[in-house]
C-alpha positions in Angstrom: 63.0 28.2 -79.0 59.9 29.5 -78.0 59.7 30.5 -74.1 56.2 32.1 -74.9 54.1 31.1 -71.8 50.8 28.9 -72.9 48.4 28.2 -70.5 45.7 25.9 -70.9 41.6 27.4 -71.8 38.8 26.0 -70.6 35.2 27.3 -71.7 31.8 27.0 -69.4 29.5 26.4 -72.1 31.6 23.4 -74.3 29.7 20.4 -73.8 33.0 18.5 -71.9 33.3 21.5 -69.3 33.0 19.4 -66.3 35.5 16.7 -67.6 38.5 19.4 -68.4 37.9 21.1 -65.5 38.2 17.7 -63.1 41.3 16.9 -65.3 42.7 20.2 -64.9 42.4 20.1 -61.0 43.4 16.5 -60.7 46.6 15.8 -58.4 47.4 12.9 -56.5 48.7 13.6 -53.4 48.7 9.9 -52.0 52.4 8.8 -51.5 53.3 6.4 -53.4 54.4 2.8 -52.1 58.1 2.8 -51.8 57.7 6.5 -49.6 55.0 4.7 -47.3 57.2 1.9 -46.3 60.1 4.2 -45.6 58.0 6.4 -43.4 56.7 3.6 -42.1 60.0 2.6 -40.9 61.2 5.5 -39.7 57.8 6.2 -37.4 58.8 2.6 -35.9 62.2 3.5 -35.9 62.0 6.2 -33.5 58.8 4.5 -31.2 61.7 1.6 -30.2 64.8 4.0 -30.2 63.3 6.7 -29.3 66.3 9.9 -28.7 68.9 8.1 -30.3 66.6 6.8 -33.2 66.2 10.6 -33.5 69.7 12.0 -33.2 70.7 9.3 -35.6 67.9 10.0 -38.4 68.8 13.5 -38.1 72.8 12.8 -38.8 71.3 10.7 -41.5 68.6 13.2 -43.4 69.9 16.5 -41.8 73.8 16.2 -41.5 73.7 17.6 -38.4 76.0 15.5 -35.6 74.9 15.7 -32.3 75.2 13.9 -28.9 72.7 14.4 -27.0 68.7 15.2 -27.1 69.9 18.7 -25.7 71.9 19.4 -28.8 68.7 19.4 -30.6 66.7 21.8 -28.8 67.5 25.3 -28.8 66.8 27.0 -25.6 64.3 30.7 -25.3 67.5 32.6 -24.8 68.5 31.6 -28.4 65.0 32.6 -29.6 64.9 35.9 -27.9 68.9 36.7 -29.2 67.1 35.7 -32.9 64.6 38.2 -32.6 67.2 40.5 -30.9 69.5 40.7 -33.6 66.6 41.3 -36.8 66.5 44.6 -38.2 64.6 46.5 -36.9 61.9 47.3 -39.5 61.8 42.9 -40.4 61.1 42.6 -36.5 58.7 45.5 -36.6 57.1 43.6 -39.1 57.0 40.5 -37.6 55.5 41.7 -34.0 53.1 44.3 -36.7 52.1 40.7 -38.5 51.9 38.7 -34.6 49.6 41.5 -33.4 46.7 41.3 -36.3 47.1 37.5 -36.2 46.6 37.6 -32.3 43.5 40.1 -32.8 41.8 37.7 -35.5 42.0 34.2 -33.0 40.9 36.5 -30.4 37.6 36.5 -31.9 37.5 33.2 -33.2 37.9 31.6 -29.4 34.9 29.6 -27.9 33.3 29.7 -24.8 31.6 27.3 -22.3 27.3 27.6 -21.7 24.5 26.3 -19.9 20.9 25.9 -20.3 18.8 25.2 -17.4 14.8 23.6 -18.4 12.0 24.0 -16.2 12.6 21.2 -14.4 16.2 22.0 -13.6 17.7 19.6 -15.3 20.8 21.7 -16.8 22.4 20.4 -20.4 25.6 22.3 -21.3 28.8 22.4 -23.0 32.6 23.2 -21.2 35.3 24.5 -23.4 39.1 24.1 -22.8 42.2 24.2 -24.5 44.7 20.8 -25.5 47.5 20.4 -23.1 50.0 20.2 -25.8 50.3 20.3 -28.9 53.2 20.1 -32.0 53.7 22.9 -34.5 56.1 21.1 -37.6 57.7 24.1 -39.5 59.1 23.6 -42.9 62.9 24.5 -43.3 65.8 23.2 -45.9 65.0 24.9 -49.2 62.8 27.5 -47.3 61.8 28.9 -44.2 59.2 30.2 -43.2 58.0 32.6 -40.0 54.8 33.2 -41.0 53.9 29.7 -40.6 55.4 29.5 -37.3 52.9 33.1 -36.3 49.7 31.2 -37.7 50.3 27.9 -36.1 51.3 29.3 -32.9 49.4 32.2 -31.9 46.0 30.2 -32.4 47.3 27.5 -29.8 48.4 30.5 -27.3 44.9 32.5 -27.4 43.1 28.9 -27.0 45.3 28.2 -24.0 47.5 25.8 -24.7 49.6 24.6 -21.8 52.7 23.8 -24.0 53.3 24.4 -27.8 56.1 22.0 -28.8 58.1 23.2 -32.6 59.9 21.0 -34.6 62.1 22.5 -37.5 64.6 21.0 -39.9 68.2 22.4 -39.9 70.1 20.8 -42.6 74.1 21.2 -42.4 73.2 22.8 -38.8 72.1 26.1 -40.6 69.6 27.9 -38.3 67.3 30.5 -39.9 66.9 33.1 -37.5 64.0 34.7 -38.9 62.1 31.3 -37.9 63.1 31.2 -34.2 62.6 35.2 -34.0 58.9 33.9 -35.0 59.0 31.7 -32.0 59.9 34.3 -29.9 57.1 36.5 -30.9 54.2 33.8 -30.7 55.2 32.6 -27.7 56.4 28.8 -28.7 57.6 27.2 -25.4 60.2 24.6 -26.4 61.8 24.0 -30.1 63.7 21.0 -31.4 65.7 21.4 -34.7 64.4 18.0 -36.1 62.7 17.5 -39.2 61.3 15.0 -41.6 59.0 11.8 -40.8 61.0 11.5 -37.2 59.7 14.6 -35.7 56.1 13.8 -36.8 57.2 10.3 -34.8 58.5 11.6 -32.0 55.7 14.0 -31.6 52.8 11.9 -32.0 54.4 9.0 -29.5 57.2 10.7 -27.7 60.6 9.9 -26.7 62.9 10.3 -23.5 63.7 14.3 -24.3 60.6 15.3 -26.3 56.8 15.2 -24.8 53.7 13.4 -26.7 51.4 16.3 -28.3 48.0 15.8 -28.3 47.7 17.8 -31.7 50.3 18.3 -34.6 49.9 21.1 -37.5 51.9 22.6 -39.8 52.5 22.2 -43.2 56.2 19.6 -44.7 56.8 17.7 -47.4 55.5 14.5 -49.0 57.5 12.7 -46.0 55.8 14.8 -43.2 52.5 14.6 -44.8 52.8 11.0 -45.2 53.7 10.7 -41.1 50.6 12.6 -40.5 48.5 10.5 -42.2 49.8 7.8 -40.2 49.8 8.9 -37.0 46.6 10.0 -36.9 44.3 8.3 -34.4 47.2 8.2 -32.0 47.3 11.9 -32.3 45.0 15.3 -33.7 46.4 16.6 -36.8 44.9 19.7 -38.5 44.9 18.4 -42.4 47.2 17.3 -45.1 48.0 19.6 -46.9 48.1 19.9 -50.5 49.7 22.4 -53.0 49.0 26.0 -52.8 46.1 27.3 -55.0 44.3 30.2 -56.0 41.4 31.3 -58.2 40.6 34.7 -59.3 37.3 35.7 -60.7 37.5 38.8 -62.6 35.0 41.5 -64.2 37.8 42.4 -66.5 38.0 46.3 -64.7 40.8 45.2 -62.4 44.7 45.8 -64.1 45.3 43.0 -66.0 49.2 43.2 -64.6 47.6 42.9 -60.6 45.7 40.0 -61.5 49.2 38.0 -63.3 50.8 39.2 -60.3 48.2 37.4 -58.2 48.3 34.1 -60.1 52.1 34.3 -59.6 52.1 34.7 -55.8 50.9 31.4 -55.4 52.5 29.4 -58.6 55.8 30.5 -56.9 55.7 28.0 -53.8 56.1 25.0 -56.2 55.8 23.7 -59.7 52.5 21.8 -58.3 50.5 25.0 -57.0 47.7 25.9 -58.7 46.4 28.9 -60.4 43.2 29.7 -62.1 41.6 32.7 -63.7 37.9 32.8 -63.8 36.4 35.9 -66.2 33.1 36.7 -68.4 35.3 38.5 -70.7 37.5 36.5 -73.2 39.6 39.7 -74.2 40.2 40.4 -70.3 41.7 36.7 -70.5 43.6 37.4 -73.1 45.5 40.9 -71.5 46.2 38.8 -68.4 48.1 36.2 -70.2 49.9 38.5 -72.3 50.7 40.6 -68.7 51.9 37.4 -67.6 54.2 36.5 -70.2 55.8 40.3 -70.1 56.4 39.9 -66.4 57.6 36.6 -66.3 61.6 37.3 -67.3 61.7 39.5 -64.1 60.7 37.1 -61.8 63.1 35.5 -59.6 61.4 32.1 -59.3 60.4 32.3 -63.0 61.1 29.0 -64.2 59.2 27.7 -60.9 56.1 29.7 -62.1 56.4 28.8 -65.5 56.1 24.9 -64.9 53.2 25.7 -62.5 51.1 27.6 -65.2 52.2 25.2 -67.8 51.4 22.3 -65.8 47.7 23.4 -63.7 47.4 26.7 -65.0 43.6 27.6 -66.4 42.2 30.2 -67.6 38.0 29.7 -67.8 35.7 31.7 -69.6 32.4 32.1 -68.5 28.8 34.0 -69.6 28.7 36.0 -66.4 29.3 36.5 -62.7 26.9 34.1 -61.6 28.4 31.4 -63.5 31.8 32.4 -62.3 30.9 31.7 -59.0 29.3 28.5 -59.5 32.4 27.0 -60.9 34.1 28.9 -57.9 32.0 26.4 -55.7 32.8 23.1 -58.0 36.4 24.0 -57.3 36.3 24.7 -54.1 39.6 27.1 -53.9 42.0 27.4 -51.1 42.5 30.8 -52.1 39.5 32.8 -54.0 39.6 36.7 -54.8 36.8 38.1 -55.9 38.3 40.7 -58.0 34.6 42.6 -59.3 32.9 46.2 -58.9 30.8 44.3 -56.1 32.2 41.5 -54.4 29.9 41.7 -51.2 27.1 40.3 -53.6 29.3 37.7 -55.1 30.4 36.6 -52.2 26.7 36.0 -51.2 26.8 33.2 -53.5 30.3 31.4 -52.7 29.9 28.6 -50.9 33.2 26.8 -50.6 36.3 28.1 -50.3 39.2 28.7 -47.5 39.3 32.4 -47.9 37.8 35.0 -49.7 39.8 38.1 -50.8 37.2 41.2 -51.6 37.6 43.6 -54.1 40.4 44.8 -56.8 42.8 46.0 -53.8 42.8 43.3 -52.1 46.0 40.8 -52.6 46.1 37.1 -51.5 49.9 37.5 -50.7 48.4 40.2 -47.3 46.8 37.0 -46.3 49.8 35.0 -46.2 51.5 37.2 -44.3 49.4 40.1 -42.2 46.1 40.3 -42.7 45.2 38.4 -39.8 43.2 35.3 -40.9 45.1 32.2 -40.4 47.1 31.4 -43.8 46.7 27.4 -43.2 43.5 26.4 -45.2 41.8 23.6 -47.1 43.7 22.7 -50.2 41.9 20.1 -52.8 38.8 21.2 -53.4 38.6 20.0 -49.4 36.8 23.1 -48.5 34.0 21.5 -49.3 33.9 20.5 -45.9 36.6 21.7 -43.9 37.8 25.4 -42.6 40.8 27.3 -42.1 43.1 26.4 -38.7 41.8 29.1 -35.8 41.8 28.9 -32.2 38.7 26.3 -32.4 41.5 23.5 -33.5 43.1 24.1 -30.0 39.7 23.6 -28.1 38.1 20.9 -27.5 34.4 20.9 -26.3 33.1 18.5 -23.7 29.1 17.9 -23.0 27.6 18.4 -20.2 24.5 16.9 -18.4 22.9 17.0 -15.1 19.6 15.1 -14.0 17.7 17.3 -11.3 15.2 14.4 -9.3 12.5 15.3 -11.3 14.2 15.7 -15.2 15.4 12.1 -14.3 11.9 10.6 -13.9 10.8 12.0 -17.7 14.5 11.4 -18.9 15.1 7.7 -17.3 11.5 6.8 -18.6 12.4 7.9 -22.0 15.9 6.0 -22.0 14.5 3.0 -21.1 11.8 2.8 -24.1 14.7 3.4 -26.0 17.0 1.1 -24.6 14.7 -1.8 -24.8 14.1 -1.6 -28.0 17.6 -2.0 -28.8 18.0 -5.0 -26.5 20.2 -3.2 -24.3 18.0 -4.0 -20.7 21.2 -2.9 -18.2 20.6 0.7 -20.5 17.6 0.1 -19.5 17.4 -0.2 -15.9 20.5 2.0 -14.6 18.1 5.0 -16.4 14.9 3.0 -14.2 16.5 2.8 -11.1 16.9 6.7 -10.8 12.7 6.7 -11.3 10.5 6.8 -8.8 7.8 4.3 -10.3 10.0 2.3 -12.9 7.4 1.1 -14.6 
């Protein structure tokens, strides 16, 4: 048998570029029928049954028995013992990670201004944070704390009254790594429920658990599904695809880093993503061969190995320039720029949820402890949307206010306006604040 990994080559200048390369990123992350109906269900399930809808669904999926709404939350003494009881160089870590995270949103945080015109009529905009909002952290098959830090800490530098965390504990196993994260980024109340029925109970609330105004956090096709339906009733950040990244590569950096990089992210799941974008068709060919010398070692190797076989791509280009121009077709969640001089490539990116600079620079600090949020657009969605920061916790409200004289030039111009829409009680609540009307 040959275990010889082969992934698949795509070249910029073949006439059907732009087909392959659409094939090659296609995935269909719409649920299909029978899992919409069953979350469709469930959502209604807990709106009419509310806590015990809840404690039932979560004997059900979770196989965890429990009486009461209060078995299902676990109280800030438990979070604190978590964090308590870590090693001490994982909770150094983990308050080292907190800390840069915190530091990043700080920046990122919007403020509340005012402009005054000559006639002091003032126009303005106020700033302030959701009450409340939901934080839905994966668990099961993994956990994981650095999701709980870049959810969380966002909503606490914007403000946020109350951040509500939701987290899966099948058999009753608690990950304490996960509620040591809630310690750190100050989460105020968590529930260990999981699945469609904590994006339910979130979104609409029940007797023991409050209605969020916002829910993030990444799950699985279930939770993603819930999200989608939900919204409307409540915020959600996105929905989420799998994990991606793209590397464009002069073919100076060490071909071993840059398998090593296309692993980090082809490990999450056999969906991720990863790409390799170079000038050089030699370069491509050392990276593959890196890759297939350090598979055997890895411990999620068979994971990796259906990822690359599956969406793996390797793209040759004629230079830099075109590099980055696919870079923008693709629209990565996840792009390093692995070049002598990636301030001037980055000059011509466009899309893309984060940009790693230079050979040193690893994706995998990102995830963790960089300090830019890890949660970002997935699906070539970066086209139009941005990472999760402390602006998803804000909300900004407009502000107006008509001195007596900006109303005379303001109503007058309202009521042209108004008119010609047909809208004459537009019309005349703007007159009736004018002097001479008409």
């Amino acid at each position: 048998m040959n275990d010889r990994l082969t992934i698949k080559r795509l070249d910029a200048s073949a006439v059907d570029f732009d087909n392959d390369l659409l094939k090659a990123l296609a995935y269909d992350a719409v649920s299909d029928a029978e899992i919409h109906e069953r979350v469709k269900r469930i959502i209604e399930d807990v709106r009419v049954g509310g806590d015990q809808a809840l404690i039932r669904l979560t004997q059900q999926f979770d196989h965890f028995e429990s009486s009461s709404i209060n078995d299902l939350e676990l109280s800030a003494d438990a979070l604190r013992a978590a964090f308590e009881q870590l090693p001490k160089v994982m909770a150094e870590a983990l308050k080292r990670s907190a800390q840069r995270i915190r530091t990043y949103a700080e920046h990122q945080k919007l403020s509340s201004w005012r402009l005054t015109e000559a006639d002091g009529t003032v126009l303005g905009q106020n700033v302030t944070p959701l009450d409340r909002v939901g934080i839905y952290v994966p668990g099961g098959k993994a956990a994981y704390p650095s999701s709980v830090l870049m959810n969380a800490i966002p909503a606490h530098v914007a403000g946020v009254e109350q951040i509500i965390m939701v987290t899966p504990t099948p058999g009753g196993i608690i990950n304490d790594l996960v509620l040591a994260a809630a310690h750190v980024a100050g989460v105020s109340r968590v529930f260990r429920i999981g699945g469609a029925q904590a994006i339910a109970a979130l979104a609409y609330g029940t007797e023991g658990i409050p209605r969020v105004d916002k829910i993030v956090g990444p799950g699985n096709i279930y939770v993603a599904t819930a999200k989608k339906m939900v919204f409307g009733a409540v915020g959600i950040d996105m929905v989420a695809g799998p994990s991606e990244i793209l590397v464009i590569a002069d073919g100076e950096t060490d071909p071993d880093w840059i398998a090593m990089d296309l692993f980090s992210q082809a490990e999450h799941d056999e969906d991720a993503q990863a790409i390799l974008i170079s000038p050089h068709s030699q370069y491509l060919d050392q990276v593959e061969a890196s890759m297939n010398r350090l598979l055997p070692d890895m411990a999620r190797a068979e994971v990796i190995r259906a990822s690359l076989t599956r969406r793996g791509v390797l793209v040759l280009v004629k230079d830099l320039d075109e590099a980055a121009s696919v870079a923008n077709r693709i629209a990565p969640e996840h792009l390093e720029l692995s070049v002598q001089d990636p301030e001037g490539l980055a000059t011509k990116i466009r899309h893309a949820g984060a940009i790693f600079m230079g050979r040193h620079t690893a994706e995998a600090l990102g995830d963790y402890c960089a300090g830019p949020n890890h949660v970002l657009p997935t699906a070539s969605t970066a086209r139009f949307s941005s990472p999760l920061g402390v602006y998803d916790f804000q909300k900004r409200s407009s502000v107006i206010f008509c001195s007596k004289e900006g109303a005379q030039t303001l109503g007058r111009t309202a009521a042209i306006l108004a008119r010609g829409e047909g809208l004459d009680a537009h019309a005349r609540s703007a007159e009736y604040r004018c002097e001479s009307p008409r």
